[in-house]
N, C-alpha and C positions, 0 to 999 in steps of 0.2 A: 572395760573388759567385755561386757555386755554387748557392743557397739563392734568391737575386733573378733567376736565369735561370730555375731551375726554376717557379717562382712566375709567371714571362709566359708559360712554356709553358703551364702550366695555364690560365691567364685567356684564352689565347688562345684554346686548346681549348674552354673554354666559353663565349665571345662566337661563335666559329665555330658550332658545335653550336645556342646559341640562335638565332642570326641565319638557321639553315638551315630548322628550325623553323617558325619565325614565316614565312618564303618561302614554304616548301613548303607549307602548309595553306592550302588551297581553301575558299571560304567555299561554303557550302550553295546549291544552286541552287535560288533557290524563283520559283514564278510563281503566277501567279492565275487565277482561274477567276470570271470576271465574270459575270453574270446581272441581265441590269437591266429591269424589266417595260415595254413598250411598247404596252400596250391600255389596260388599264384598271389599275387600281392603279399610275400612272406613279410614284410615288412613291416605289417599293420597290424593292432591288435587295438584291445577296446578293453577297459575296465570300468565294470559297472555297480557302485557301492549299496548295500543293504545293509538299513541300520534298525534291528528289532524288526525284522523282517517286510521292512517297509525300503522300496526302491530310492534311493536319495538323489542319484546324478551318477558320474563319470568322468573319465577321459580316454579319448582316442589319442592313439598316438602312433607317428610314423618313423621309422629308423631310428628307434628309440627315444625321440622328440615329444612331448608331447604340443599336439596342433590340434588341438578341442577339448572345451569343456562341455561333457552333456549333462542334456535333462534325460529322465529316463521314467518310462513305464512300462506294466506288464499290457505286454498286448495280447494276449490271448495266452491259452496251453504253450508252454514252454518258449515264450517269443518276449524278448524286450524292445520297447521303440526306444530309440537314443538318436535324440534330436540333437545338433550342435545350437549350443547356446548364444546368439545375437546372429545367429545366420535369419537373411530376409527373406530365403526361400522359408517361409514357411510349413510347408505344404509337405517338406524333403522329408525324412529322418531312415535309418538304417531301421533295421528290423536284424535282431543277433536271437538266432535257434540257438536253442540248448543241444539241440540234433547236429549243428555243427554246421551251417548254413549262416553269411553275413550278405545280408541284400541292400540295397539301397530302392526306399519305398517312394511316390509319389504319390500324397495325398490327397491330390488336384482336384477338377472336375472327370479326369481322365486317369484313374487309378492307374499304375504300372509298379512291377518291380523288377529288378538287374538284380542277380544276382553278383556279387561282387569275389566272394573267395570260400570253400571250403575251410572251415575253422575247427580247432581244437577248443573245448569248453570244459573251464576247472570253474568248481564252486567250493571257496573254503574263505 
């Protein structure tokens, strides 16, 4: 008897403990960073994830395809760099304005930027 009471205390103890667990953990809060070009290259657009307010990657994508997966950082006041992932150009990556501006950077010995398309920018 002794042996079967102590036996539900413990099971109890650990369905409590896991049940609190499983409660208490907050899923990650992640949002997006949209960038969708509205002049010319209407076809492109880039999304760029934030998880707990930290930049995690992305994808570009074209004619609703997606054709890159990025890396992504803040590069300055309202600017993300999004680099395409196993591209050899190094040196490349966009630069997407929150202002609504998507360039394509060169990080060479010979800095340059193109801009590429006037964009719309949602963050949710």
């Amino acid at each position: 008897m002794k042996r079967t009471m102590w036996l539900s205390v413990v099971l109890l103890v650990a369905l409590t403990t896991t049940a609190s667990a499983i409660g208490g953990a907050k899923p990650p809060a992640t949002k997006t960073h949209q960038f969708r070009c509205t002049d010319r290259n209407q076809s492109m657009y880039f999304l760029v994830y934030e998880t707990n307010g930290s930049l995690t990657g992305g994808h570009m994508y074209v004619e609703n395809m997606q054709v890159g997966v990025l890396t992504a950082e803040n590069a300055g006041t309202g600017v993300i760099k999004a680099q395409i992932k196993g591209n050899t150009a190094t040196n490349i990556a966009f630069q997407l304005h929150k202002s609504g501006m998507v360039m394509v950077a060169n990080y060479g010995a010979n800095p340059t930027r193109v801009e590429v398309c006037k964009a719309s920018y949602h963050y949710q």
